[in-house]
N, C-alpha and C positions, 0 to 999 in steps of 0.2 A: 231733851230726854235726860231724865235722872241718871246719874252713874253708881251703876252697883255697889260699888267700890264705898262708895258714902257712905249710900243706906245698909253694908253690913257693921260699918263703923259706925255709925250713928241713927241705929235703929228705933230709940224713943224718940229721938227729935226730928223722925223724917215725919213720924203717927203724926207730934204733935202739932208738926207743921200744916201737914196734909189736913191735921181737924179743923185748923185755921180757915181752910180751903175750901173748908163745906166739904171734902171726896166721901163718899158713902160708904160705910165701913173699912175705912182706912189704915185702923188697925188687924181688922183683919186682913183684908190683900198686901199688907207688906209680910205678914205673917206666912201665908198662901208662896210670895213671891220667894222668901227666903228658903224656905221648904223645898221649894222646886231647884233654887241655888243650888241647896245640899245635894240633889239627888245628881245636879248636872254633873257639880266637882267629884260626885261618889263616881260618878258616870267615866269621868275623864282619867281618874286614878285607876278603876280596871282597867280601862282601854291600854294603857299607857304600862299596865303589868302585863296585861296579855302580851303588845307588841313586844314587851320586852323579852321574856318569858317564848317568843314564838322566835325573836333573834338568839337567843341562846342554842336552842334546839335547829337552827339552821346551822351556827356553828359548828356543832356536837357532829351532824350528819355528816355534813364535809370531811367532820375529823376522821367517822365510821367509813366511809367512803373512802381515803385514803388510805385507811387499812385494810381495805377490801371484808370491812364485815358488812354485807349485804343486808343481811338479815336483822343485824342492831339497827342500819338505816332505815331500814322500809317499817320499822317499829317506829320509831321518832318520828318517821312520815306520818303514820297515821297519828299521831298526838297533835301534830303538826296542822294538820287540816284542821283537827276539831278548833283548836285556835284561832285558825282563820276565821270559822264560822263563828266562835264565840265574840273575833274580833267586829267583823262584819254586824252583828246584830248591835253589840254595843255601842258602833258607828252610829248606828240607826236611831238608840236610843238617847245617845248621845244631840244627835241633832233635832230632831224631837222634844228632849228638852231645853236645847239651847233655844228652839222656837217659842217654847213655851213661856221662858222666862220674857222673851222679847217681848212677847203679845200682851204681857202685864205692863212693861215697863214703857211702853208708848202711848197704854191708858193713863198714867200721869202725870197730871199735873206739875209744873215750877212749883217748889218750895216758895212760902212769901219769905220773904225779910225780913228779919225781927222786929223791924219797927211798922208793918202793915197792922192796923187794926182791926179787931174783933168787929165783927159782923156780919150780916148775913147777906141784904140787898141793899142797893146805890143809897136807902133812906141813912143809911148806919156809915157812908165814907164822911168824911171828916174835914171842913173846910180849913186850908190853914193858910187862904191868905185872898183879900179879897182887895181890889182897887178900883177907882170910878163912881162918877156918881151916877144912881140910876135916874135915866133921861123922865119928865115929868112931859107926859101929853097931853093933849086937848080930848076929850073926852068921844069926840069923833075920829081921833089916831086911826090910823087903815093898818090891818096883818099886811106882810109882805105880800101874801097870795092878791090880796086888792090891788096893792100899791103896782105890783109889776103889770097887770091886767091894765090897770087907769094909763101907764105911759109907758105901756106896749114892750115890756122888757122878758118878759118868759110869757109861754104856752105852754100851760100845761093840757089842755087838750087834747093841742097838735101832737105832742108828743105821745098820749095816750092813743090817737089815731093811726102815727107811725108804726108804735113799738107797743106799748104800753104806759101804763099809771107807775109813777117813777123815775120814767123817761124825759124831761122837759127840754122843750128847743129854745134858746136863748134867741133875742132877737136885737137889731141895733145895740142903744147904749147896753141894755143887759149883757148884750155879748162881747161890747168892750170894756166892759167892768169885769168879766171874769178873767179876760185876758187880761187884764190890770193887774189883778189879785195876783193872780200867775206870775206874771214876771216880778212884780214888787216881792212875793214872798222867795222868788229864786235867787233874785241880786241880794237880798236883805243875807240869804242862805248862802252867796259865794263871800258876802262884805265879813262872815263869820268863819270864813276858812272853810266853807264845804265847796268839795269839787261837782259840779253838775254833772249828771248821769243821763241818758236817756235809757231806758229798759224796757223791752219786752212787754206789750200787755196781757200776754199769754202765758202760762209758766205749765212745765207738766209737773205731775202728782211728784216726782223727788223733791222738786222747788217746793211742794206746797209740806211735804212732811218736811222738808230742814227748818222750815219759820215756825213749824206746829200750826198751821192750819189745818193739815189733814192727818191725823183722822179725824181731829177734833170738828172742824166747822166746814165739811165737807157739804152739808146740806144748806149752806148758805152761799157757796161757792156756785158760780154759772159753769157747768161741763159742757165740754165740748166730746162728744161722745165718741165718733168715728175716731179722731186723730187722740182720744187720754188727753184731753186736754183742760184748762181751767184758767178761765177769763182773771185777771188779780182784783183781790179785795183791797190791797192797797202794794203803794210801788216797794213797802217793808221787803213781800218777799223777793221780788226779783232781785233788786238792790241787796238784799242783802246773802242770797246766795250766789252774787257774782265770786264769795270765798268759800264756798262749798270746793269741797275736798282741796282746798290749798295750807300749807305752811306758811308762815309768814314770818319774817323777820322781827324780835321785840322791836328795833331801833323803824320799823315803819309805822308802830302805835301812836297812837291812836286814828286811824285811817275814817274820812270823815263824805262822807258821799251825798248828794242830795238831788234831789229827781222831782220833777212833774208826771202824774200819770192820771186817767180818766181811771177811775176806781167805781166794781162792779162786786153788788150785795144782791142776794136774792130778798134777804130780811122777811122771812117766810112769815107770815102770820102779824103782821106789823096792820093795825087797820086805825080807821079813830081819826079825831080833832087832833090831836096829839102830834099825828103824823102828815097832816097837811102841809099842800106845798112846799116848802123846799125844808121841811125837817126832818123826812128820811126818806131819801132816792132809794132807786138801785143803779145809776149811773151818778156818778159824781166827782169834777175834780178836787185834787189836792196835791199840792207840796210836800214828800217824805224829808225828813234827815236821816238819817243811819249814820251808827259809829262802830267801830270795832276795836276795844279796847283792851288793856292791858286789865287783868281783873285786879288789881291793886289801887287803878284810877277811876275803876266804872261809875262810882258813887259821887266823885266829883265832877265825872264828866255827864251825870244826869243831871247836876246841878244847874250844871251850863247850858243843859240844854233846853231847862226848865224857864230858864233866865232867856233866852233866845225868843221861845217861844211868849213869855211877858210882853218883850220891850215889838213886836208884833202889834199884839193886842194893843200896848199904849201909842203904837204908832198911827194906829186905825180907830183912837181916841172911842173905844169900847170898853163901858166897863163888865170885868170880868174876875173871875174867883178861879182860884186851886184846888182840888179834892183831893186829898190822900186818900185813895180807894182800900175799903175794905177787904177781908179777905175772897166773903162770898160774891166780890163783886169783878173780881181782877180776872183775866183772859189766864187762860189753858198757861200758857209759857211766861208770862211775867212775875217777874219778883218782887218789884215794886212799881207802882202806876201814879201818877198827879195826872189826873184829867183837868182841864181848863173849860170853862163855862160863861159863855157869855149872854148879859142879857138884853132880853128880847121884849122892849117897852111896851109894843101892843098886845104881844097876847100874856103880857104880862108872868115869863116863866123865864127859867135859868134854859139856854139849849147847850148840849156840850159839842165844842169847835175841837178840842185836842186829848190824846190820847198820850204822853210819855214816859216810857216805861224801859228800866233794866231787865234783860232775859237774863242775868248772868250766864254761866255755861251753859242753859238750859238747851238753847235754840245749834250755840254753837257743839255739843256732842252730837245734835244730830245732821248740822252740818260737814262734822269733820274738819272745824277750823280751829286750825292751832297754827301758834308762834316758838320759835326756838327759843326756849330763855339760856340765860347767863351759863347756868350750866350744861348746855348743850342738849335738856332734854325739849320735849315737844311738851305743849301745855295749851288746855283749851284757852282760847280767847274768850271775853266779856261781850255782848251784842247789847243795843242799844237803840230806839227808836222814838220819833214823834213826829206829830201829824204839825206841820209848819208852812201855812196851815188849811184844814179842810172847808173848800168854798162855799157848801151850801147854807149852813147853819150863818158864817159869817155875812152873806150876802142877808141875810134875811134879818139879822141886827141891826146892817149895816142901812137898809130900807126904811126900816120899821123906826130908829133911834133918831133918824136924821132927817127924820119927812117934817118940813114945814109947809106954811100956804104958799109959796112960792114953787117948792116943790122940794126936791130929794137931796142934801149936802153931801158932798163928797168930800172924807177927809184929805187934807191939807197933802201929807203924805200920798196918797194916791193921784191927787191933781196931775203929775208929770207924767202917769201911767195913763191916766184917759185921755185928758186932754180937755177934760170940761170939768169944772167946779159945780155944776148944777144937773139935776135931771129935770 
């Protein structure tokens, strides 16, 4: 959540931001937003004359009282009440508008970063760094949906049978290859200083507004209706509101967490060639990192984790590209975003495997996470995350890039994880 506190100091640069963002009329709702500011603060300053103003007149009576002038008291009584009742209403109107300013301010979007650029959809993000060569096939090359079909590694039927389309049940090698992925991409996650985490697959609606999933992408989230609950769209939020409402020490910065979780999308209206087999679930594992930074370090420490998530990709000898996402393309809370994309030789497209992105304070004001600094005050933390990394897209590179007439190569790196070099 944005802090007021900003956007009344730096009111053309929240517009200009927010225009960056794609927000619809942006200059006017901070316009709107301010406006209601005023009327809060006008709000707070009577309130704050009245009780004042009602404490004098308590004094006065007392004094009346002691002198035994009845009649000067029972006069200031009645001025007295009216106060109260003045105070009372502007209580009211008081928190009314304090609601009101709220209800604007968690329709907002993260500011980007001054270095996000201009545009509008993912066609307009910006590639700035690409490596690998792309794999050259036989003109008979199989999609992964064939390949796992021919040597029995996913059903997606079955799964369509169980649950639904989205759903897929892994079988044999498929199923030891995901669990490959899994431990390879968590050992790779502790060999880099992240503490493994297990969290929660369930989180309720506070979990889902401290990461800025809710209100924003509540109609992609799975509810659990009876109990307020919501299945995670990725292990981000739980992992990272384990510092919801805490303080934290500066000398514990940068705090580095990293987790496995089955991550759960509805992806409402997803249909098409496009989204075949395993290029959009709504069940699917992945590897989170989270960091919680000092907001001095956050830009270095995206760097690293941009770098984390490469030496992955080249470990899994896939080649793959960077995107500096545009503005109209980057998530409700992020300030800056590098998505990673890897290619997918038979159906011959880029898929995207990784999401990593700085919230700066964005996520942590509506967590409530702060550090004491040097000077003994409280200061929001920096928040920070990436997908390290997500198994579906990767398994379906990793099928489709590696298939010969022998059958499916396992990279080198994974070998020690499955336990076979071949499918």
């Amino acid at each position: 959540m944005l802090q007021l506190n900003y956007i009344r100091e730096n009111t053309a640069d929240v517009k200009t931001r927010l225009a960056k963002k794609h927000v619809a009329n942006a200059a006017q709702v901070i316009d709107e937003l301010l406006a209601l500011d005023e009327q809060k603060r006008a709000a707070q300053v009577q309130l704050e004359t009245t009780l004042a103003d009602g404490n004098v007149l308590a004094k006065q009576i007392g004094e009346l009282m002691k002198k035994g002038d009845k009649a000067g008291a029972e006069q200031l009584k009645m001025q007295t009440a009216a106060l109260k009742e003045k105070g009372k209403q502007l209580e009211e109107q008081l928190t009314q508008l304090e609601q009101s300013v709220y209800d604007v301010l968690v329709t907002l979007p993260n500011l980007p970063h001054a270095s996000v650029p201009e545009g509008r959809t993912a066609e307009e993000n910006i590639t700035v760094f690409e490596s690998g060569a792309i794999p050259v096939l036989p003109d008979d090359a199989k999609p992964h949906w064939e390949l796992a079909a021919q040597y029995q590694l996913i059903d997606f039927e079955l799964g369509n049978k169980i649950t639904g389309a989205g759903f897929p049940v892994y079988k044999g090698k498929g199923a030891r290859l995901q669990r490959a992925l899994i431990n390879f991409f968590l050992d790779e996650a502790i060999k880099a200083g992240y503490h493994e985490v297990m969290p929660p697959h369930v989180v309720n609606a506070e979990s889902g507004f401290g990461t800025g999933q809710l209100p924003d992408k509540e109609g992609q989230m799975y509810h659990i209706g009876v109990d307020d609950l919501y299945l995670i769209p990725t292990a981000e939020v739980p992992i990272t509101n384990l510092y919801r409402d805490v303080i934290l020490k500066e000398e514990e910065l940068p705090i580095k967490n990293a987790g496995y979780t089955p991550c759960f999308r509805r992806e409402a209206g997803s249909y098409g060639a496009h989204v075949r087999g395993l290029n959009r679930l709504h069940q699917f594992d992945k590897v989170e990192i989270v960091q919680i930074a000092h907001p001095d370090q956050s830009y270095a420490i995206l760097d690293e984790m941009v770098m984390h998530v490469k030496q992955l990709l080249e470990k899994l000898e896939l080649p793959y590209r960077i995107l500096h996402l545009c503005g109209g393309d980057m998530s409700f809370a992020s300030a800056l975003t590098y998505d990673f994309e890897t290619y997918s030789a038979a159906q011959k497209r880029w898929l995207e495997v990784s999401s990593t992105s700085n919230f700066e304070s964005f996520q942590a004001n509506r967590l409530k996470c702060r550090f004491k600094n040097k000077e003994g005050k409280n200061q929001l933390v920096h928040t920070l995350n990436g997908s390290a990394l997500a198994l579906p897209r990767i398994v379906a590179t990793l099928l489709e890039n590696n298939q010969t007439p022998e059958g499916i190569r396992i990279p080198k790196a994974l070998v020690p994880y499955t336990g076979f070099e071949m499918i």
